[in-house]
PDB file of N, CA, C and O in Angstrom:
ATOM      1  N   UNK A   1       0.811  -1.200   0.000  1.00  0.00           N
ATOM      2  CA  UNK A   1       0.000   0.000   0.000  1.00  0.00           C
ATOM      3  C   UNK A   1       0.855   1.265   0.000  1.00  0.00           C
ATOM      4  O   UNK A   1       0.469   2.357  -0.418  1.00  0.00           O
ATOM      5  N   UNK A   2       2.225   0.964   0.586  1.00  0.00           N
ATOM      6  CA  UNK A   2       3.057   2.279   0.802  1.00  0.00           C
ATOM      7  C   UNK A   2       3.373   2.802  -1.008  1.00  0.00           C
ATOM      8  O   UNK A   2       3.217   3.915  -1.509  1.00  0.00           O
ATOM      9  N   UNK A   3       3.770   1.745  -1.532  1.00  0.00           N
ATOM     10  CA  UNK A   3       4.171   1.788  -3.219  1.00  0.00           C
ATOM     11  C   UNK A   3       2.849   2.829  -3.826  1.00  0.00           C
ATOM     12  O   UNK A   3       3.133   3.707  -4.642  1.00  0.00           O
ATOM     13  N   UNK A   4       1.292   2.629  -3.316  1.00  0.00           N
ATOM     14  CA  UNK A   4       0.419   2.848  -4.133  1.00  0.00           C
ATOM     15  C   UNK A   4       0.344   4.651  -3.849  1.00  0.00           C
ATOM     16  O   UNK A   4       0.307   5.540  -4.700  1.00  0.00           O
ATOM     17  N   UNK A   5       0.340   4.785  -2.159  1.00  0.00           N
ATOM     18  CA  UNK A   5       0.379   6.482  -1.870  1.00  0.00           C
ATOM     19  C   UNK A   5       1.637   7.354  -2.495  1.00  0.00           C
ATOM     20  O   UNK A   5       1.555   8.554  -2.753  1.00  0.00           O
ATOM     21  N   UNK A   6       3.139   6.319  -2.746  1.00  0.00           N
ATOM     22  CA  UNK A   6       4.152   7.427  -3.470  1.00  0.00           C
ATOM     23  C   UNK A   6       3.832   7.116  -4.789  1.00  0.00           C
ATOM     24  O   UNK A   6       4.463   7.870  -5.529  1.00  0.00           O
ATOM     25  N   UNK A   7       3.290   6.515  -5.270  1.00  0.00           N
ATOM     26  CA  UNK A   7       2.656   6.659  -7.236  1.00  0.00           C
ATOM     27  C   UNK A   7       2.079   7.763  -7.181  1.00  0.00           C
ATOM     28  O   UNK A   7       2.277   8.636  -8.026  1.00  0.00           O
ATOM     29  N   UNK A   8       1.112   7.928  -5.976  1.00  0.00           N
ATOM     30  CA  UNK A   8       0.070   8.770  -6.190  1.00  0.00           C
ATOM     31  C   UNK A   8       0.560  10.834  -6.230  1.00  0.00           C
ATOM     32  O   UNK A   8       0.117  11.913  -6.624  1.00  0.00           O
ATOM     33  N   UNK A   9       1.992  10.090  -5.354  1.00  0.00           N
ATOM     34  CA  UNK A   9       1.963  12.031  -4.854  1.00  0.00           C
ATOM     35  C   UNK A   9       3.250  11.934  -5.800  1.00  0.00           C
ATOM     36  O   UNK A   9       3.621  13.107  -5.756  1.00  0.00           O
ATOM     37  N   UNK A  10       4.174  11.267  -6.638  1.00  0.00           N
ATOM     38  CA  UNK A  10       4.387  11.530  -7.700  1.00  0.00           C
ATOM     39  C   UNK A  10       4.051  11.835  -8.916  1.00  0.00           C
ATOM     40  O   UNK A  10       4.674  12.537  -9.712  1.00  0.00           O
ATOM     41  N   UNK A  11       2.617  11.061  -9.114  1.00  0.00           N
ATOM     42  CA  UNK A  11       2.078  11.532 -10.304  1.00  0.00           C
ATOM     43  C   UNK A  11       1.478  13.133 -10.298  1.00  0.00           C
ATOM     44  O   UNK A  11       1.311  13.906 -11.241  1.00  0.00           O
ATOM     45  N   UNK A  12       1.253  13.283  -8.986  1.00  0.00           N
ATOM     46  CA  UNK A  12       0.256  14.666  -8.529  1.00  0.00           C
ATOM     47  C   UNK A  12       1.401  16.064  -9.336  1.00  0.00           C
ATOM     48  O   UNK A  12       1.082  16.988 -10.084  1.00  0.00           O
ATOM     49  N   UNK A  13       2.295  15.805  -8.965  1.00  0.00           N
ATOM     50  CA  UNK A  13       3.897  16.602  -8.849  1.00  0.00           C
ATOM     51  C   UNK A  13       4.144  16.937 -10.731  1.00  0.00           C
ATOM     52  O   UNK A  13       5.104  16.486 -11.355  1.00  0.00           O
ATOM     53  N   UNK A  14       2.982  17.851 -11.384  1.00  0.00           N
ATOM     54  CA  UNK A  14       3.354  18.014 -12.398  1.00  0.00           C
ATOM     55  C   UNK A  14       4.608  18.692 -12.822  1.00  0.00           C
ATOM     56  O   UNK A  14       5.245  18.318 -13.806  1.00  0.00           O
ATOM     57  N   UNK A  15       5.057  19.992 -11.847  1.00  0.00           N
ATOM     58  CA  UNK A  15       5.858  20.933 -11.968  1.00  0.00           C
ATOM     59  C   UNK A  15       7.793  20.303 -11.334  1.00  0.00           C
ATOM     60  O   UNK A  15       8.950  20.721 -11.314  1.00  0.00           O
ATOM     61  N   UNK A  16       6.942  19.025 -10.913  1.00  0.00           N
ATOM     62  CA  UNK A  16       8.617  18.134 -10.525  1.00  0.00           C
ATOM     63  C   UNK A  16       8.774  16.931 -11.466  1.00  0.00           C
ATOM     64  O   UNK A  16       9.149  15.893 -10.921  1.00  0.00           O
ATOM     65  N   UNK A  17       8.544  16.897 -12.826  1.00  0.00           N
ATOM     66  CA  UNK A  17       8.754  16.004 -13.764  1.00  0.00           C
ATOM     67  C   UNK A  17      10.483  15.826 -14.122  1.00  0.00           C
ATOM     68  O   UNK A  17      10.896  15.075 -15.006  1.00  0.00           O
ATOM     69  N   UNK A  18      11.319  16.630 -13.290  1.00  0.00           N
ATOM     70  CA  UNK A  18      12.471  16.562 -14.356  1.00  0.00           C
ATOM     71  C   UNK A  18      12.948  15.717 -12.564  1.00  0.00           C
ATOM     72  O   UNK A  18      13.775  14.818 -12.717  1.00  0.00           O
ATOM     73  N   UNK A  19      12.660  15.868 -11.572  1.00  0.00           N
ATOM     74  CA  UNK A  19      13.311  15.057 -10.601  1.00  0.00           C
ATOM     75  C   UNK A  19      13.582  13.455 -11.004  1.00  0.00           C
ATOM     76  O   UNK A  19      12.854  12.617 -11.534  1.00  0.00           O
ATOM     77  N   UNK A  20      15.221  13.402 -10.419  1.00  0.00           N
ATOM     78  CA  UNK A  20      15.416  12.344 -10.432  1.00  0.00           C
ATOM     79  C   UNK A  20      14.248  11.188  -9.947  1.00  0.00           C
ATOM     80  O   UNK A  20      14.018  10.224 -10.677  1.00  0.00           O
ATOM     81  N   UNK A  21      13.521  11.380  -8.624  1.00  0.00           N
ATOM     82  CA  UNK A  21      12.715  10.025  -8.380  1.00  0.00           C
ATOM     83  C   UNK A  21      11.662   9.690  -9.315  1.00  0.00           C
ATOM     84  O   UNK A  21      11.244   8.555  -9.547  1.00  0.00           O
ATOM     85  N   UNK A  22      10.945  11.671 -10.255  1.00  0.00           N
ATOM     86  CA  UNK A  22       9.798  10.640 -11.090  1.00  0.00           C
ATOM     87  C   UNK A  22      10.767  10.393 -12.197  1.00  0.00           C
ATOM     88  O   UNK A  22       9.897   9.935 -12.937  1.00  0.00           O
ATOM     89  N   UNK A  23      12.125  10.296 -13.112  1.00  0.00           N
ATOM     90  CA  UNK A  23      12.509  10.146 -14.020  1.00  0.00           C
ATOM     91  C   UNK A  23      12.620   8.218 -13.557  1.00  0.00           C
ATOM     92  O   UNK A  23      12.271   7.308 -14.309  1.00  0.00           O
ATOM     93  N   UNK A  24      13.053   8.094 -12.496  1.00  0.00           N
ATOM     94  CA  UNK A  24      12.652   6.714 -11.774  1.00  0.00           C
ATOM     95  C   UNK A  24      11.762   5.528 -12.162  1.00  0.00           C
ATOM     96  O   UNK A  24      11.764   4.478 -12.804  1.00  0.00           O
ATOM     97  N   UNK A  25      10.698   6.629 -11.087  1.00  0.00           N
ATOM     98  CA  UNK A  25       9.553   6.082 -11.641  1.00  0.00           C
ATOM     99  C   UNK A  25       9.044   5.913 -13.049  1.00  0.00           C
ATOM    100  O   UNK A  25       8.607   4.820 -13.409  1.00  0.00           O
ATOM    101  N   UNK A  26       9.077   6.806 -13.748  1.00  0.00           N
ATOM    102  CA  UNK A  26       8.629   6.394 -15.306  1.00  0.00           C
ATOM    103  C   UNK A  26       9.713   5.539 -16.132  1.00  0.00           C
ATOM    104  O   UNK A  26       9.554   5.125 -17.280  1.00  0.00           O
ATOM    105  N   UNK A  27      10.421   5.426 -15.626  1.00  0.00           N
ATOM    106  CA  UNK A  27      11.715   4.485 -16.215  1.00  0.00           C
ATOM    107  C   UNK A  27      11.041   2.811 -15.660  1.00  0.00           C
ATOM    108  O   UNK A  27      10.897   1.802 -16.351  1.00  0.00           O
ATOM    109  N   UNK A  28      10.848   2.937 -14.746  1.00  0.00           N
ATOM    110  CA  UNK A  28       9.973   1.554 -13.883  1.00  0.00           C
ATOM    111  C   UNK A  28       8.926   1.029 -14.185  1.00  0.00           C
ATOM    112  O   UNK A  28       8.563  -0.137 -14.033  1.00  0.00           O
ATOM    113  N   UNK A  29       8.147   2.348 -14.854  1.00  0.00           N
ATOM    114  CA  UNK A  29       6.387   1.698 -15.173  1.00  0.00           C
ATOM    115  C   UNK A  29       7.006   1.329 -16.671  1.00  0.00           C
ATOM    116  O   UNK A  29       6.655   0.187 -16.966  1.00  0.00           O
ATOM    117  N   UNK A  30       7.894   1.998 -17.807  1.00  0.00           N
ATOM    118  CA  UNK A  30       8.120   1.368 -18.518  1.00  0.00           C
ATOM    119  C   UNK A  30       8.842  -0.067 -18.647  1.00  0.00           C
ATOM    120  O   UNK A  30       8.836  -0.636 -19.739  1.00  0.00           O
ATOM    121  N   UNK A  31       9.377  -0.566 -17.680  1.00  0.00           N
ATOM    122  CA  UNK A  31      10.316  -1.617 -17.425  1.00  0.00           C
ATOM    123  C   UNK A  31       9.086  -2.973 -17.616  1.00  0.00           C
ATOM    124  O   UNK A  31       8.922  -3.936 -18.365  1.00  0.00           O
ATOM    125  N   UNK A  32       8.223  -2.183 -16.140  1.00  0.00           N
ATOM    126  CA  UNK A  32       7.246  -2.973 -16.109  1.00  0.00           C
ATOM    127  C   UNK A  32       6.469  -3.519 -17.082  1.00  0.00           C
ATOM    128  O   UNK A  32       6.318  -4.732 -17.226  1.00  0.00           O
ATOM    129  N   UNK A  33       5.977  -2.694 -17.744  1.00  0.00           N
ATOM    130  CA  UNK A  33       5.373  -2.506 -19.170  1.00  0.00           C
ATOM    131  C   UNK A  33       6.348  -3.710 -20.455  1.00  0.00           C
ATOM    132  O   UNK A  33       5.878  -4.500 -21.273  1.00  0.00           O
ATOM    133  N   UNK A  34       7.410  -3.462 -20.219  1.00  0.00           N
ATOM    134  CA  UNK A  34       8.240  -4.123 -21.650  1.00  0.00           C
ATOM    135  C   UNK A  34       8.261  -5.174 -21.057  1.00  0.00           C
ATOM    136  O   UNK A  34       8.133  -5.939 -22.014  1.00  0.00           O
ATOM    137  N   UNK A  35       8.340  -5.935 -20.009  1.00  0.00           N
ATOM    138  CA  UNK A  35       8.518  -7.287 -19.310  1.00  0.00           C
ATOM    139  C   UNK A  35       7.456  -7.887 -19.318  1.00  0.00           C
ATOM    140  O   UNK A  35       7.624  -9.094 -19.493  1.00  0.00           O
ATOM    141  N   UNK A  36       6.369  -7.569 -19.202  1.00  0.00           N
ATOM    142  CA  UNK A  36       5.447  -8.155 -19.687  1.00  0.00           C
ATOM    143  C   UNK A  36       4.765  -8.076 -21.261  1.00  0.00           C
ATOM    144  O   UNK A  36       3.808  -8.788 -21.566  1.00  0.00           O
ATOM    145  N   UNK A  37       5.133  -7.510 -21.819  1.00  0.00           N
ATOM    146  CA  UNK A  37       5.062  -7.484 -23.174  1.00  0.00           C
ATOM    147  C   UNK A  37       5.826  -8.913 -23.444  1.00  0.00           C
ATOM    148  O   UNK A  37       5.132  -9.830 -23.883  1.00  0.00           O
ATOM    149  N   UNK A  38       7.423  -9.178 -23.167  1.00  0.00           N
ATOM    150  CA  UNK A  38       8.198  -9.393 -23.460  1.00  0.00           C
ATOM    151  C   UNK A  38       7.887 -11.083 -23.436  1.00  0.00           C
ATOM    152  O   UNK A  38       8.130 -11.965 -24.260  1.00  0.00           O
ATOM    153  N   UNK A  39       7.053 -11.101 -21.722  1.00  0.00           N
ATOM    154  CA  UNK A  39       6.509 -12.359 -21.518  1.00  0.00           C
ATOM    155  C   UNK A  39       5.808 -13.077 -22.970  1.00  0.00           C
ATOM    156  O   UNK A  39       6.177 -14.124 -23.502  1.00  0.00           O
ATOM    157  N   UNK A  40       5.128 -12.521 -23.241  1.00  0.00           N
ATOM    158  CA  UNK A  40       4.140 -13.033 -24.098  1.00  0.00           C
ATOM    159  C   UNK A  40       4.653 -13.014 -25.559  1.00  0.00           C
ATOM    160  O   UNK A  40       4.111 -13.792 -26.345  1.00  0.00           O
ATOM    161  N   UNK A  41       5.936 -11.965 -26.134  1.00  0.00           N
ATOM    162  CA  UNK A  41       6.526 -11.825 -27.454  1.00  0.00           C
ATOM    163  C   UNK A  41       7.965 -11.984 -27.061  1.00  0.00           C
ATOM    164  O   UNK A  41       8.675 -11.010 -26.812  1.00  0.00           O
ATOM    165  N   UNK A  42       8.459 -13.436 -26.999  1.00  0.00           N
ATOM    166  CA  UNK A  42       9.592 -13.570 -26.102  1.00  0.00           C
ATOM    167  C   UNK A  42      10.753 -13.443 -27.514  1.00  0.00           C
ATOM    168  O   UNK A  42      11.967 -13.455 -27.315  1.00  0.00           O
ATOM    169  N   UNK A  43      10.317 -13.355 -28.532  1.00  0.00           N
ATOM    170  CA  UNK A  43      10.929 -13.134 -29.949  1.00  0.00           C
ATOM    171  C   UNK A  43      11.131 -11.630 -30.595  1.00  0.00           C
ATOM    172  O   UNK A  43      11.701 -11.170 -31.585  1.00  0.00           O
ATOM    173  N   UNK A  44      10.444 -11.176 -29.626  1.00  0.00           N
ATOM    174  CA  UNK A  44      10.553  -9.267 -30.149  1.00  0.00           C
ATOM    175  C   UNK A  44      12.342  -8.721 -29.798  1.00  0.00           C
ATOM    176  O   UNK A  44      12.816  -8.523 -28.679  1.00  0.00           O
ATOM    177  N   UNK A  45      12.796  -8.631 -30.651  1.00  0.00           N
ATOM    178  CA  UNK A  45      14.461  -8.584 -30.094  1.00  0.00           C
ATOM    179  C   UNK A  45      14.547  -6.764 -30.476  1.00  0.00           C
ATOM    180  O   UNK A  45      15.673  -6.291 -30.317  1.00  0.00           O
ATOM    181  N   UNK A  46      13.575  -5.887 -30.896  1.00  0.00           N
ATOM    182  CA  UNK A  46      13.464  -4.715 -30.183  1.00  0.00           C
ATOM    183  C   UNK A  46      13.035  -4.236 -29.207  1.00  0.00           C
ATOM    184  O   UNK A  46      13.765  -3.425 -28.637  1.00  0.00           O
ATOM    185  N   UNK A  47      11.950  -4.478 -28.733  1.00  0.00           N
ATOM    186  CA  UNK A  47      11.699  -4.466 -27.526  1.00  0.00           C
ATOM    187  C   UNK A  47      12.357  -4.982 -26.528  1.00  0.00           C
ATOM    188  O   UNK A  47      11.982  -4.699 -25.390  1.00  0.00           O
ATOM    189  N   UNK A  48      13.268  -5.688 -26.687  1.00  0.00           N
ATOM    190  CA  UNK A  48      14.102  -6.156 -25.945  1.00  0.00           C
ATOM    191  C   UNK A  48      15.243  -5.238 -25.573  1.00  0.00           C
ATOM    192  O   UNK A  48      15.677  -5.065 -24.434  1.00  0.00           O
ATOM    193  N   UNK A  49      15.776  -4.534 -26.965  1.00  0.00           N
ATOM    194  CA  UNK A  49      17.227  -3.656 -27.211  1.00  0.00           C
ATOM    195  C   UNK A  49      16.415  -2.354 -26.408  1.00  0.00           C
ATOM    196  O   UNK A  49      17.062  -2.004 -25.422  1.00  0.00           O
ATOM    197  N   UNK A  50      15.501  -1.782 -26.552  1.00  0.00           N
ATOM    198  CA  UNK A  50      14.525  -0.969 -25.986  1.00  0.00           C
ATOM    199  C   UNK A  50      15.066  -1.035 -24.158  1.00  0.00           C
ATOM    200  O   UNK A  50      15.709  -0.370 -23.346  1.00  0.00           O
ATOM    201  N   UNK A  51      14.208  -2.455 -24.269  1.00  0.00           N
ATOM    202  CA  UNK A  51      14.197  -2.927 -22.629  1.00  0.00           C
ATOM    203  C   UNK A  51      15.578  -2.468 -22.035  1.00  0.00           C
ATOM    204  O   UNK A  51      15.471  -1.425 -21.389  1.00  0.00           O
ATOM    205  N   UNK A  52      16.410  -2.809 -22.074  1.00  0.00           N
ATOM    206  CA  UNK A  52      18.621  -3.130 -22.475  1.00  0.00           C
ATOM    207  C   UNK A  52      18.610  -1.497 -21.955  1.00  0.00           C
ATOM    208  O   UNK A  52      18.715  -1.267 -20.750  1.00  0.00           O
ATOM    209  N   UNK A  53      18.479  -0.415 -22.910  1.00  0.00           N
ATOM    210  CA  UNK A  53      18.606   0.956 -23.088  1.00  0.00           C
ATOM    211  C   UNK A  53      18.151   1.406 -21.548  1.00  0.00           C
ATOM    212  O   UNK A  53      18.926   1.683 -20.632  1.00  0.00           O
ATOM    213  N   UNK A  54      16.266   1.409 -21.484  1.00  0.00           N
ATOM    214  CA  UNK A  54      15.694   1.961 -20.269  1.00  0.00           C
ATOM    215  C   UNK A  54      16.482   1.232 -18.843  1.00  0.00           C
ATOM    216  O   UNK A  54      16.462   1.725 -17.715  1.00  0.00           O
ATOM    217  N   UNK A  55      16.885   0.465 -19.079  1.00  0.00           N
ATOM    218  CA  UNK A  55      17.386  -0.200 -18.059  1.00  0.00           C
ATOM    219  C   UNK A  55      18.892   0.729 -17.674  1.00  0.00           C
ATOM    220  O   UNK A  55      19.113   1.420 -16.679  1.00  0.00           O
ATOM    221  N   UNK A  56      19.676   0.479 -18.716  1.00  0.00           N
ATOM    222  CA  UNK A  56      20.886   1.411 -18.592  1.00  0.00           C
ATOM    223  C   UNK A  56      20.625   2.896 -18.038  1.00  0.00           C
ATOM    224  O   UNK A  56      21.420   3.493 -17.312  1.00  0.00           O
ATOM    225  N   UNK A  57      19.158   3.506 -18.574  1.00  0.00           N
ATOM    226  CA  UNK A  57      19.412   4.773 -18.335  1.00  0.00           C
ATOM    227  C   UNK A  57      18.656   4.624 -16.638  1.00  0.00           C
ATOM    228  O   UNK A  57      18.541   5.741 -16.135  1.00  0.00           O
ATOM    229  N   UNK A  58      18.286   3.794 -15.971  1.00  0.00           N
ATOM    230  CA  UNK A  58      17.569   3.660 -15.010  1.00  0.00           C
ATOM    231  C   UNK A  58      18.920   3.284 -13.773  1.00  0.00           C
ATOM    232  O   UNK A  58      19.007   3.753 -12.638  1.00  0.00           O
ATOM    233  N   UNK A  59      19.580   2.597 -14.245  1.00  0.00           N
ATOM    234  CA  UNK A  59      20.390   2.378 -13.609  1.00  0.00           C
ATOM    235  C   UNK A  59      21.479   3.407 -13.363  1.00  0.00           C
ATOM    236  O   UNK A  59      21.958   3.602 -12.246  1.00  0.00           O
ATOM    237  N   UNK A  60      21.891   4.141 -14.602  1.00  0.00           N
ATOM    238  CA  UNK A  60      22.683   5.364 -14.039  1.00  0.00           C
ATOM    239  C   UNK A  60      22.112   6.497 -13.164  1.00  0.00           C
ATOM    240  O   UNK A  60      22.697   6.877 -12.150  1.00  0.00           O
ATOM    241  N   UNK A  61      20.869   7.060 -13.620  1.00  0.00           N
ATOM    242  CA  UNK A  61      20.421   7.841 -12.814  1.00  0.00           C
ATOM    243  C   UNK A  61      20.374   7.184 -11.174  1.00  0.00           C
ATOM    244  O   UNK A  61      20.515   7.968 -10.235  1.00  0.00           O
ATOM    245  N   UNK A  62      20.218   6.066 -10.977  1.00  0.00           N
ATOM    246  CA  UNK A  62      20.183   5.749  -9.557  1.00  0.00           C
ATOM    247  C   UNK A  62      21.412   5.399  -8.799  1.00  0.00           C
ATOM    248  O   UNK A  62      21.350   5.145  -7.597  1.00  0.00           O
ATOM    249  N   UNK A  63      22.593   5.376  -9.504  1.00  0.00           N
ATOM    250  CA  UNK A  63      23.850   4.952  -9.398  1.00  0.00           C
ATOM    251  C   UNK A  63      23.841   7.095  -8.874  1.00  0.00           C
ATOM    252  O   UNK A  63      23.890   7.575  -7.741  1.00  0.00           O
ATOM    253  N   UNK A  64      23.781   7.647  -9.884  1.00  0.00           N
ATOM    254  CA  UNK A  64      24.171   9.313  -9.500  1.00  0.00           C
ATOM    255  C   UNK A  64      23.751   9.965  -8.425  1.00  0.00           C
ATOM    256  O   UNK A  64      24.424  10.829  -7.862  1.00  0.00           O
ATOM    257  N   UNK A  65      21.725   9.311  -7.792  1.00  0.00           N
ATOM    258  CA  UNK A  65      21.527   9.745  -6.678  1.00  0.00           C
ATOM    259  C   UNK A  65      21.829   9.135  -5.728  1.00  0.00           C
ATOM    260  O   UNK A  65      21.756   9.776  -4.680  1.00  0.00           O
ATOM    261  N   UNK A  66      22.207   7.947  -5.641  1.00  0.00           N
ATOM    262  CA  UNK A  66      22.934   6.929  -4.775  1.00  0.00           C
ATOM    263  C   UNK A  66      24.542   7.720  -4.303  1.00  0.00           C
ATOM    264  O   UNK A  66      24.946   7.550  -3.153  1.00  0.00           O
ATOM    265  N   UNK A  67      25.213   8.411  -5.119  1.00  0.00           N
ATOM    266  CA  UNK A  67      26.541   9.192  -4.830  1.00  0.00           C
ATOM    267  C   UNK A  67      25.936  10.669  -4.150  1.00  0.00           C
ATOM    268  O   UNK A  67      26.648  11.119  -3.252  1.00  0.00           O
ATOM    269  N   UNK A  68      24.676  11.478  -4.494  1.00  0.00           N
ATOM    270  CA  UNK A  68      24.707  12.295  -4.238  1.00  0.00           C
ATOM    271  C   UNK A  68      24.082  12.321  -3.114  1.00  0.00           C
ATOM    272  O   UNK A  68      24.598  13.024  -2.244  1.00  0.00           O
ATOM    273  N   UNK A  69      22.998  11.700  -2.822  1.00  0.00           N
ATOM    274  CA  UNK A  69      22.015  11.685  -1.827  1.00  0.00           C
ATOM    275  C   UNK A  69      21.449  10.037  -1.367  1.00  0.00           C
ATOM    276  O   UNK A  69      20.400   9.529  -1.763  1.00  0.00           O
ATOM    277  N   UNK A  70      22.506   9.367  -0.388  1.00  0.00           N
ATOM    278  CA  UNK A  70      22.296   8.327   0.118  1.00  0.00           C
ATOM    279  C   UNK A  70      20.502   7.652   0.608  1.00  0.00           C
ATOM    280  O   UNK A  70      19.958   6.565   0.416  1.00  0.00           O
ATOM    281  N   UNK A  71      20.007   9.065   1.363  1.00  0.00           N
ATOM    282  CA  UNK A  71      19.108   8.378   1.881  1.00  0.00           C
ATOM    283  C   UNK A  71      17.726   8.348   1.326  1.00  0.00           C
ATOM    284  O   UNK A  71      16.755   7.671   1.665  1.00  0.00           O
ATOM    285  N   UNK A  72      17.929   9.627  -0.007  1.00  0.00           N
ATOM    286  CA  UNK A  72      17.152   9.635  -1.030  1.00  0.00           C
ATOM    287  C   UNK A  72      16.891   8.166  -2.157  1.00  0.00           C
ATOM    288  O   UNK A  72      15.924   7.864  -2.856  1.00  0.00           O
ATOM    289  N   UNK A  73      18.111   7.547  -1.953  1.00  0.00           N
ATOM    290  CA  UNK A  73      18.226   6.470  -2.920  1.00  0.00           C
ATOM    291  C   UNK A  73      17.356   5.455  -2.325  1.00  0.00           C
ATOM    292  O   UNK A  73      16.439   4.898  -2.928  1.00  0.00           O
ATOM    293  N   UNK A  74      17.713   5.230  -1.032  1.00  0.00           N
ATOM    294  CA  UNK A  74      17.022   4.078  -0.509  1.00  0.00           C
ATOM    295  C   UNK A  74      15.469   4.181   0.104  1.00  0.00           C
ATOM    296  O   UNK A  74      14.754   3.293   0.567  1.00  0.00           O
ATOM    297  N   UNK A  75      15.258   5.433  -0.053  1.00  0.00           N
ATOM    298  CA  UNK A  75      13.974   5.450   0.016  1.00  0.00           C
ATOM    299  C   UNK A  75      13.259   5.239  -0.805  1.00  0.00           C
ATOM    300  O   UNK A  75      12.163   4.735  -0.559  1.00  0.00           O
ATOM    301  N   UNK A  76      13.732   5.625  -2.317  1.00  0.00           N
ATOM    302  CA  UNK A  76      13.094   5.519  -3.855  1.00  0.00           C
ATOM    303  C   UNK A  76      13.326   3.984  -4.271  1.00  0.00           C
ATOM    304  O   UNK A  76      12.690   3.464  -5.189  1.00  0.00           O
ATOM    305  N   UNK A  77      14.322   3.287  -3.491  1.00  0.00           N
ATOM    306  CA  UNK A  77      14.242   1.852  -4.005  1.00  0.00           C
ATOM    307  C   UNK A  77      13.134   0.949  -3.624  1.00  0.00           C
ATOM    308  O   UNK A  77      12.464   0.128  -4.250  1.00  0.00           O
ATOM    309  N   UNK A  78      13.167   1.592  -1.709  1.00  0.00           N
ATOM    310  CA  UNK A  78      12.352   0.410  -1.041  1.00  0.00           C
ATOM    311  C   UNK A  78      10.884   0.694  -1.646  1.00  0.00           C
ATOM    312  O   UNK A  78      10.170  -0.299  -1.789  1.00  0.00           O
ATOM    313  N   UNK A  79      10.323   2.047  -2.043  1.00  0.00           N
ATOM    314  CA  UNK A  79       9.037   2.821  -2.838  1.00  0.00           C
ATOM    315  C   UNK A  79       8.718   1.594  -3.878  1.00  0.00           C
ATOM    316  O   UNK A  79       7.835   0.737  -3.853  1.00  0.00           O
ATOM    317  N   UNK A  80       9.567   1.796  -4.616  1.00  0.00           N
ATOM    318  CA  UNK A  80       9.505   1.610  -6.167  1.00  0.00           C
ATOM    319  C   UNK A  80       9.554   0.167  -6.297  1.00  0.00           C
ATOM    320  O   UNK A  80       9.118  -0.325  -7.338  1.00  0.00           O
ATOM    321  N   UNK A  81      10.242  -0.932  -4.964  1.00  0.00           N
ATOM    322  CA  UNK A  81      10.401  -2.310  -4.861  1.00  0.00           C
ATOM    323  C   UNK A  81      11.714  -2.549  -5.893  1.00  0.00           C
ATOM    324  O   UNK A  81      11.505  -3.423  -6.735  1.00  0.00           O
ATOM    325  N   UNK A  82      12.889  -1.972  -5.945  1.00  0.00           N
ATOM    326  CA  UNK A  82      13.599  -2.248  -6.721  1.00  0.00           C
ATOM    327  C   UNK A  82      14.939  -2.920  -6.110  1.00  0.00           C
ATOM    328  O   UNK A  82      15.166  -2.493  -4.979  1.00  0.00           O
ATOM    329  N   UNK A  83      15.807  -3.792  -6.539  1.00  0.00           N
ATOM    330  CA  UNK A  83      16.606  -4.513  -5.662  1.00  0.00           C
ATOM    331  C   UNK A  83      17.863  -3.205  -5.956  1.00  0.00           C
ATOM    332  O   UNK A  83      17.920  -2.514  -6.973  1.00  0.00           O
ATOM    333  N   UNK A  84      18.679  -3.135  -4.910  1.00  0.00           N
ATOM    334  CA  UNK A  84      20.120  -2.516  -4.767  1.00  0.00           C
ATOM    335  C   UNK A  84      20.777  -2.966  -5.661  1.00  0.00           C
ATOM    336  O   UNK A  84      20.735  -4.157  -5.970  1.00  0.00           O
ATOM    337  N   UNK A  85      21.721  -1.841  -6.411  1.00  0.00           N
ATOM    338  CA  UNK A  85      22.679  -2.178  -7.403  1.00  0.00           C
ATOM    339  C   UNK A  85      23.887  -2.547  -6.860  1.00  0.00           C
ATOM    340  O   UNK A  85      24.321  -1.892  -5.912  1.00  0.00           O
ATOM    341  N   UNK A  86      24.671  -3.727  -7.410  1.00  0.00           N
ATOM    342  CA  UNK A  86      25.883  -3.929  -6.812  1.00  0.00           C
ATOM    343  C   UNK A  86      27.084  -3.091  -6.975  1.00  0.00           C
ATOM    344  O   UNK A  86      27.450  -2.626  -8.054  1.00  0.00           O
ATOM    345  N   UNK A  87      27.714  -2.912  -5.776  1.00  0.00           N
ATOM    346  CA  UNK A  87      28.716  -2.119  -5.557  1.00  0.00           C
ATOM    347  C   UNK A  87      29.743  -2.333  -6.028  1.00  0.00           C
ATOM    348  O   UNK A  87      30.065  -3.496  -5.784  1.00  0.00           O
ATOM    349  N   UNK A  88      30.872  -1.530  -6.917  1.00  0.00           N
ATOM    350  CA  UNK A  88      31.766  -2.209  -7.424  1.00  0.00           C
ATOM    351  C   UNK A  88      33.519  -1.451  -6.479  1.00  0.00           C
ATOM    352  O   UNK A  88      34.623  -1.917  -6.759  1.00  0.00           O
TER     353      UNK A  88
END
């Protein structure tokens, strides 16, 4: 239920579209979106290269607020249900 109230007051947040957490989030609902597509057209090898891309750009942006703002990161992960990126 916690996931469903921060969808909600992110989506509300027209004038904060360029923040890192909703660039996040819409990086996520698309993830979501191509993975299940993907389920069912397991032969679509653009949607796939697609998938590959959003992923990369999802992962850097959270790699950048993860350096800049620790406790921002882990709040937008545990939100969003996303596993921690490994540390290198």
């Amino acid at each position: 239920m916690v996931k469903n109230s921060f969808i909600s007051v992110i989506s509300q947040e027209e004038e904060n579209r360029g923040s890192i957490e909703f660039q996040v989030f819409r990086f996520t609902n698309k993830i979501r979106r191509l993975t299940s597509h993907l389920e069912l057209h397991r032969k679509d090898y653009l949607s796939q290269r697609g998938l590959r891309k959003i992923l990369g750009k999802r992962q850097r942006l959270l790699s950048y607020l993860s350096k800049k703002n620790r406790i921002r990161y882990k709040e937008l992960i545990s939100q969003l249900d996303i596993r921690e990126s490994k540390t290198r």
